[in-house]
N, C-alpha and C positions, 0 to 999 in steps of 0.2 A: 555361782551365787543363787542359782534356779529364783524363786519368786520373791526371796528375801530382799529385803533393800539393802542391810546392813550384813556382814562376813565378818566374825569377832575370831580373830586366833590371841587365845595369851598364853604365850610358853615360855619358862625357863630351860635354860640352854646351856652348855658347855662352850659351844661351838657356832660360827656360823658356813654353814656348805651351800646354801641355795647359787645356782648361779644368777647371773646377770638374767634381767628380763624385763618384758615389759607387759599391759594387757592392758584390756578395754575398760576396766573398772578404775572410778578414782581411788588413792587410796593416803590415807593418816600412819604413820608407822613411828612408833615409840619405842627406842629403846632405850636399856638405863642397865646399871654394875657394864660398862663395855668399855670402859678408856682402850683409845688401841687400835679400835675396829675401822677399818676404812670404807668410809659412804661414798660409790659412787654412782651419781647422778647426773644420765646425758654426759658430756665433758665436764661434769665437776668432779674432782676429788680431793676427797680430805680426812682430815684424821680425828675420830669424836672424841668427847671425855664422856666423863662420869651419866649423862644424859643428852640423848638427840629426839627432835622430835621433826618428821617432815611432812608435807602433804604434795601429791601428786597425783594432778589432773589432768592428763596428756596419756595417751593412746601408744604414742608412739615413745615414750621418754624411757631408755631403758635404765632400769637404776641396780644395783643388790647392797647389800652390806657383806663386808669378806673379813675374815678372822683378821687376819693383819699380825699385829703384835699382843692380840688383846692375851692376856692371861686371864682374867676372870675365871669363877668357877661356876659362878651363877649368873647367867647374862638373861634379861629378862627383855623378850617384844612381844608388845603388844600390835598389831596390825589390823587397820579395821577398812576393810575395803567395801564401797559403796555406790550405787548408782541414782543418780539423783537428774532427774531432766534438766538442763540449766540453759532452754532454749528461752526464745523472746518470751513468753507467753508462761512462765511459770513464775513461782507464787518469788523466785528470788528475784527475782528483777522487780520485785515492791519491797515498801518498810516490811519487816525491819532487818528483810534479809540483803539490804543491796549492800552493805558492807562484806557479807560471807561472799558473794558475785564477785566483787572486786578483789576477794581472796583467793578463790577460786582460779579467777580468771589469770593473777600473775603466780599459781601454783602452774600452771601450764608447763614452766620451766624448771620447777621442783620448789617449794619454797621451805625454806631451816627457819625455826623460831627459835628463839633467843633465853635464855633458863628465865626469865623473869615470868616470859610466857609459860612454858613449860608447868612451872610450879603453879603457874594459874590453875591448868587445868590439870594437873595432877592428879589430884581426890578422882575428880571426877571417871579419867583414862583408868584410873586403879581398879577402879569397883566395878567399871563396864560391863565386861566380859561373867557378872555373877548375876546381872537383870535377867530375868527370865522370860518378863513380858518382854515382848518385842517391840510394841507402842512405846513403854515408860525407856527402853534402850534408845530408840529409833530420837525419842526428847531429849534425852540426857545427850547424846551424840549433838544434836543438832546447839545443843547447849555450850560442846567444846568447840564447836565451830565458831558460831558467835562468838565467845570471848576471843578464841583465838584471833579472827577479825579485827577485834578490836584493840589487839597491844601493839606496840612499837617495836620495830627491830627486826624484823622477821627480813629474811634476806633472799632474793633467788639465787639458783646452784646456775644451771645449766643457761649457756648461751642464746640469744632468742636465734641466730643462727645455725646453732645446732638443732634447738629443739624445734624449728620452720615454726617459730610465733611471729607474727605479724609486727612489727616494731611500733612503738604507741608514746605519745610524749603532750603534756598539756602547753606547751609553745611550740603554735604553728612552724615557726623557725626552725627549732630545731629539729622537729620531724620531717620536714622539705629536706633538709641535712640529711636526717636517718635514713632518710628512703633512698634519696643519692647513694648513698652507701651501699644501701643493702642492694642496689640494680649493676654499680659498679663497681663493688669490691675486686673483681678482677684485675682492673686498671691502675693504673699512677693515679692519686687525687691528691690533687693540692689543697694547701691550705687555701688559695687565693680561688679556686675555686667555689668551694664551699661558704668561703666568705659573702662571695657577690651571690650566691642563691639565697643567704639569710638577710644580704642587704647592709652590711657590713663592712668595717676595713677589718682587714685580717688581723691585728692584735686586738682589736676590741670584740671580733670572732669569737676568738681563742680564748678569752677570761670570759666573755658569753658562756661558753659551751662548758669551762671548768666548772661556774658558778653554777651552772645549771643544773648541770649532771654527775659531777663530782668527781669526774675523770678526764682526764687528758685527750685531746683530741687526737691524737697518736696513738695512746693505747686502744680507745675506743675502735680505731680504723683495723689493728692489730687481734682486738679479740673476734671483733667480727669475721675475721680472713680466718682466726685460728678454729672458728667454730664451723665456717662451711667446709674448712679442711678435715675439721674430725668426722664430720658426716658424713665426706666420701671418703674413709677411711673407713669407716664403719659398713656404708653402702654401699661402695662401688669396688669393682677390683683393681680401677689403676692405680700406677705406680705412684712412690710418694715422690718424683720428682714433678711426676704429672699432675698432680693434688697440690704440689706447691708453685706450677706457675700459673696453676689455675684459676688460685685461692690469692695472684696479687702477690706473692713473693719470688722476685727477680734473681733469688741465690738461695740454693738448696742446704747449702750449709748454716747459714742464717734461718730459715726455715726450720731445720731440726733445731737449732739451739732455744732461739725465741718458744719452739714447743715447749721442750723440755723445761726451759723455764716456767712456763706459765702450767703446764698440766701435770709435770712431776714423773711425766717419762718420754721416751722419746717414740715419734710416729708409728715407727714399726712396733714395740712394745704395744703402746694403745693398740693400734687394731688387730695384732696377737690376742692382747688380753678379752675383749670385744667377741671375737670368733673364736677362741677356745671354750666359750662358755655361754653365749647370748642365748635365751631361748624365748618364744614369743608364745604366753599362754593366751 
């Protein structure tokens, strides 16, 4: 990116070949003509339509987009990769950018916005890559930012387990919860556990933590296990029986199934797919 702040590539495309990767630069990446194409991001994958739009602000989050099924003839991304300080002391930690911060800050794990946003900033992402000034680009970007901040629906990909984010929750309770989690995912945890740390009987727990968070306190214990597993699958080289008593699951065949279900292949595929192709710019 040498002295630039902002890195505009807009290319129409038949294909996509880039492998898996990741780098020190945040980065926006829009594409659109790609039903087909499969985004993956950290442990998430999935299948796009007609328009994706993501941002990712993590160092270490490897992501690509891979042909898949797509037929198109014309697949069109735009990528706008950027460095922007976003420690205590700069201008986003005041009005009127602490909404962009707060965006920012849960893109850590890849964040997907939702077509309503998308079409938001549209015009805008269209025309980018034809500004010449680099000030009046450097505006208009910081302009898709803010809005995008500003809509509903935007969703993270990747696990805060995989992608090593910090777990964060506006009741005290259930982040006492989260953090038990994230120090003993290895272990047996009970629900009766967790109960008496949030101060609780365990079914008033349990409709706590559904209402709360919108997921099952079961699942929630399960995505976390599946997400330190896909990391040392990615990281490390041992074995998936050793990644699955490590990661909290007591039966290996359980293990690969529960994968497969939730990520769409099974242990060994993932970290095939991951080291046939990862490369760190």
């Amino acid at each position: 990116m040498s002295k630039d702040v902002l890195y505009i590539a807009d290319r129409h495309k038949r294909e996509f070949t880039y492998p898996i990767h990741n780098h020190g630069v945040f980065e926006l990446n829009f594409v659109e003509h790609a039903p087909g194409v499969r985004r993956i991001v950290g442990d998430s994958s999935e299948i796009i339509g007609e328009y994706d739009l993501v941002l990712i602000t993590s160092a270490d989050l490897e992501h690509v987009w891979e042909q898949n099924t797509c037929k198109s003839e014309d697949i069109r991304e735009v990528t706008i990769q950027f460095d922007f300080g976003m420690g205590e002391d700069s201008i986003f930690c005041r009005n009127p950018f602490i909404s962009v911060r707060r965006m920012m800050n849960e893109a850590r794990k890849g964040l997907a916005f939702p077509l309503s946003a998308i079409m938001r900033v549209y015009k805008d992402i269209d025309n980018l890559s034809q500004i010449e000034d680099s000030f009046y680009a450097l505006r208009q970007f910081l302009t898709i930012l803010y809005e995008l901040s500003r809509c509903e629906g935007a969703r993270t990909l990747a696990s805060s387990s995989y992608a090593k984010v910090a777990v964060e929750d506006d009741s005290r309770r259930i982040l006492k919860v989260k953090n038990f989690i994230a120090k003993n995912y290895m272990d047996e945890i009970r629900l009766a556990q967790l109960a008496s740390i949030a101060g609780m009987s365990p079914s008033a727990f349990s409709r706590f933590f559904k209402l709360h968070t919108g997921r099952n306190l079961s699942d929630y214990i399960i995505d976390i296990r599946l997400g330190y597993a896909a990391r040392m699958l990615v990281d490390t080289g041992h074995s998936i029986s050793e990644i699955s008593f490590d990661c909290g699951f007591n039966n290996l065949s359980n293990f690969n199934r529960i994968f497969k279900r939730k990520k769409g292949c099974s242990p060994s595929e993932f970290r095939e797919n991951y080291r046939k192709t990862r490369i760190i710019m």
